[in-house]
LUMRO-839908 format. One record per residue: x, y, z of N, C-alpha, C in turn. Coordinates in steps of 0.1 Angstrom, whole numbers, plus 5000, padded with zeros to 4 digits. Layout:
+--------+---------+------+---------+----------+-------+--------+---------+------+
| n.east | n.north | n.up | ca.east | ca.north | ca.up | c.east | c.north | c.up |
+--------+---------+------+---------+----------+-------+--------+---------+------+
|      X |       Y |    Z |       X |        Y |     Z |      X |       Y |    Z |
...
+--------+---------+------+---------+----------+-------+--------+---------+------+
END
This chain:
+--------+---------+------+---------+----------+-------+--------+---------+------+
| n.east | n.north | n.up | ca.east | ca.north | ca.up | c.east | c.north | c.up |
+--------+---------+------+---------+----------+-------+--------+---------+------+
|   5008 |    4988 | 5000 |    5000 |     5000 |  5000 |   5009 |    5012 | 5000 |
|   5007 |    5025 | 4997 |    5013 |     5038 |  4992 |   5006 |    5047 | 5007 |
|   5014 |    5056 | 5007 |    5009 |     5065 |  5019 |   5000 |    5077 | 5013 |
|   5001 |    5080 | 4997 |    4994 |     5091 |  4990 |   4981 |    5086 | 4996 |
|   4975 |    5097 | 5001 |    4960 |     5098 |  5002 |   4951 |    5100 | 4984 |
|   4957 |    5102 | 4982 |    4952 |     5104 |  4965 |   4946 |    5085 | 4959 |
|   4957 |    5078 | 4964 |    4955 |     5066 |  4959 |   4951 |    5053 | 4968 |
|   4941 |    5057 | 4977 |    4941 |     5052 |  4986 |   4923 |    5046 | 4981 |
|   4922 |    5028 | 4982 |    4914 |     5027 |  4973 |   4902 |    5030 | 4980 |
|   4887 |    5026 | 4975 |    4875 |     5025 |  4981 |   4875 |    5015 | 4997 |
|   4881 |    5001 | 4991 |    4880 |     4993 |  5004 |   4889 |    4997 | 5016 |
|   4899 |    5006 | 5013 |    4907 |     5010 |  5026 |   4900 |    5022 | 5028 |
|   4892 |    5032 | 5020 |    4882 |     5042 |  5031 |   4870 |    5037 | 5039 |
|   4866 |    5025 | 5033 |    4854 |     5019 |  5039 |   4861 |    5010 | 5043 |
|   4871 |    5011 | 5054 |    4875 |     4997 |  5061 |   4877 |    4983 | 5060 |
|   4873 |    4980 | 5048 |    4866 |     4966 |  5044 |   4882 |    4956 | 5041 |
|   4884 |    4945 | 5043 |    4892 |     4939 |  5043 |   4884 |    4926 | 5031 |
|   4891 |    4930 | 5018 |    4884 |     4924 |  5006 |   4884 |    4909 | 5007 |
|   4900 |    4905 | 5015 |    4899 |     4886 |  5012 |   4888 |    4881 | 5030 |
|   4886 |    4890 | 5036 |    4877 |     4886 |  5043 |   4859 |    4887 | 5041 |
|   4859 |    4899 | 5036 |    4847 |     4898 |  5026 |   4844 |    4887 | 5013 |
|   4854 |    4884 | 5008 |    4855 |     4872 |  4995 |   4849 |    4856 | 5007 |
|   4852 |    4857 | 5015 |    4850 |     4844 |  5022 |   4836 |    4843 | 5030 |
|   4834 |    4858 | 5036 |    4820 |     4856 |  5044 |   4813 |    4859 | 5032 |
|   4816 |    4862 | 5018 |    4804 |     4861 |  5010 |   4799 |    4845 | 5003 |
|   4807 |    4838 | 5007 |    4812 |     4825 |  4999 |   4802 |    4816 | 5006 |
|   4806 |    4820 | 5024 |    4797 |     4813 |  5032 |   4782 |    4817 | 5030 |
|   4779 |    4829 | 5031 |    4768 |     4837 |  5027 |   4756 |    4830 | 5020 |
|   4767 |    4827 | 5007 |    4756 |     4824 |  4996 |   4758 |    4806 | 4994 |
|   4771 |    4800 | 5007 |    4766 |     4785 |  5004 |   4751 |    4781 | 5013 |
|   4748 |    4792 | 5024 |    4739 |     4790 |  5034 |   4728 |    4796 | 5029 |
|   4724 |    4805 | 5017 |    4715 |     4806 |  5012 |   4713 |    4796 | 5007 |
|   4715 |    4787 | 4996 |    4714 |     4777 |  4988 |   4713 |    4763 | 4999 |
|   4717 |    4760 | 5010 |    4713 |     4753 |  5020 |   4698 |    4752 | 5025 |
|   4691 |    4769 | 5032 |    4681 |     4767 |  5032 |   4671 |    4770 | 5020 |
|   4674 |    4768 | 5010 |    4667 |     4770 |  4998 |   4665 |    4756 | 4996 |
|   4676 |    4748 | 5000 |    4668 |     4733 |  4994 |   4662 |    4725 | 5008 |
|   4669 |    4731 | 5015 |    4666 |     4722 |  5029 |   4650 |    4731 | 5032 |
|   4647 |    4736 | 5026 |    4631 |     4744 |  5030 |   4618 |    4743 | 5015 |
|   4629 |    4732 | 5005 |    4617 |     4726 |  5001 |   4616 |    4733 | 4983 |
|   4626 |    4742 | 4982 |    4627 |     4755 |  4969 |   4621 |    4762 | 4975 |
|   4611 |    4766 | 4985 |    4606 |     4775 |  4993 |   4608 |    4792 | 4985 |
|   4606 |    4798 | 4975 |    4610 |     4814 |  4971 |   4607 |    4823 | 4985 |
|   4598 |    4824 | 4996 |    4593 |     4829 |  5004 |   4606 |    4830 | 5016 |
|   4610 |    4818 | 5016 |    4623 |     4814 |  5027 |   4636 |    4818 | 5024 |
|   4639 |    4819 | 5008 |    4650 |     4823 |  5004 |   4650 |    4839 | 4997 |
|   4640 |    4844 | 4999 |    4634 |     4858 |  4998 |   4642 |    4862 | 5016 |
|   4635 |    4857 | 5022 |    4638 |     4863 |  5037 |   4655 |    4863 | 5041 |
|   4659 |    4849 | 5041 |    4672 |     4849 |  5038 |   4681 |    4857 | 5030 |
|   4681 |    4863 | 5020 |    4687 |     4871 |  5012 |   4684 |    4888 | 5016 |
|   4675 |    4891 | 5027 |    4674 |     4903 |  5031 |   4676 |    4899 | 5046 |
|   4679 |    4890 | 5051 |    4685 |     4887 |  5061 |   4705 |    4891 | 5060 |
|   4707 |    4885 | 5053 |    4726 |     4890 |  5043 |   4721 |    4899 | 5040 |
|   4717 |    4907 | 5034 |    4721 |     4925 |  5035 |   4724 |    4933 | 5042 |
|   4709 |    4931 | 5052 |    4709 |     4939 |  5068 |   4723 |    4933 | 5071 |
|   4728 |    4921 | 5074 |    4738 |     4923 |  5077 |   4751 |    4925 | 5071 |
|   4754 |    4922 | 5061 |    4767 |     4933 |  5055 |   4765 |    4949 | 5056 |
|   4750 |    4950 | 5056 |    4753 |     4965 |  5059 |   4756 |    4972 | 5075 |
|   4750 |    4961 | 5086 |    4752 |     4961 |  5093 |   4770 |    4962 | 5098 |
|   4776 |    4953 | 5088 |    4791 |     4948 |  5089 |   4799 |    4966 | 5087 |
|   4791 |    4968 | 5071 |    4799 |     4981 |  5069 |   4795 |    4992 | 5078 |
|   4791 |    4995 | 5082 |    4783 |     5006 |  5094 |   4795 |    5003 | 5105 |
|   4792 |    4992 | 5109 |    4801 |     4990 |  5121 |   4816 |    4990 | 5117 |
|   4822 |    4989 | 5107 |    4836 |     4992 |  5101 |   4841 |    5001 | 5099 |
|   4832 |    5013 | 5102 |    4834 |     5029 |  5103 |   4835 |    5031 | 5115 |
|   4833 |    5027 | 5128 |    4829 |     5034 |  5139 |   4850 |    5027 | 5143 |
|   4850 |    5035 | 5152 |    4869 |     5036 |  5154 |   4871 |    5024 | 5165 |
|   4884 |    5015 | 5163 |    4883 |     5008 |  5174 |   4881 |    5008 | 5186 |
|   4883 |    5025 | 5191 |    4890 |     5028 |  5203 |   4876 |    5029 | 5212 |
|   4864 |    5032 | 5203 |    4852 |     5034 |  5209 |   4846 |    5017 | 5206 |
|   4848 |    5003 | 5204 |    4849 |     4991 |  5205 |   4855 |    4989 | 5222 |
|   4865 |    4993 | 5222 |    4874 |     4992 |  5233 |   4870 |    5000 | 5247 |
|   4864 |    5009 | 5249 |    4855 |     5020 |  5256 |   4843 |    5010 | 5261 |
|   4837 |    5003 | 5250 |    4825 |     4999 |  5257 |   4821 |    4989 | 5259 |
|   4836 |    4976 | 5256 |    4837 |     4964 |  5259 |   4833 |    4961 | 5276 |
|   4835 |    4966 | 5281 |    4832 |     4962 |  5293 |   4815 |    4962 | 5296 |
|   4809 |    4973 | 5292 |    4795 |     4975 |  5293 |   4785 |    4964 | 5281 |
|   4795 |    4959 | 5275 |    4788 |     4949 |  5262 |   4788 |    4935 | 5267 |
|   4803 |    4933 | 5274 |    4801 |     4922 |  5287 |   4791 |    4916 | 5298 |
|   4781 |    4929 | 5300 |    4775 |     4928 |  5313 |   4765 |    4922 | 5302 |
|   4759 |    4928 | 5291 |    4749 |     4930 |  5283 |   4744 |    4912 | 5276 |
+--------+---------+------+---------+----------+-------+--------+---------+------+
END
């Protein structure tokens, strides 16, 4: 990686760490196609599931913005919880 802020790509402003995204997507969509057959071809089940993985990647990116240091601050009160 380069120190220029000029060339600094999308996934290092959005935090995102690409070969760990490549793998929770992999899982993602082997566990869609899981309950897609294990529920019968069910469209209603695999409709839910697929806006189930969004909320959470978006969930994932939201929280990849917030700084570690405020992770670290409120570990202890997330403990009790």
């Amino acid at each position: 990686m380069t120190d220029n802020p000029q060339q600094t790509s999308l996934w290092n402003k959005l935090h995102i760490d690409v070969m760990l995204l490549f793998f929770v997507t992999l899982l993602l969509v082997y566990s869609a196609l899981v309950v897609w057959s294990a529920s019968g071809q069910d469209v209603g089940m695999m409709e839910r599931k697929i806006a189930q993985i969004v909320m959470g990647l978006l969930v994932m990116l939201v929280m990849a913005q917030v700084p570690p240091r405020v992770y670290e601050a409120w570990a202890p009160y997330l403990y009790i919880f």
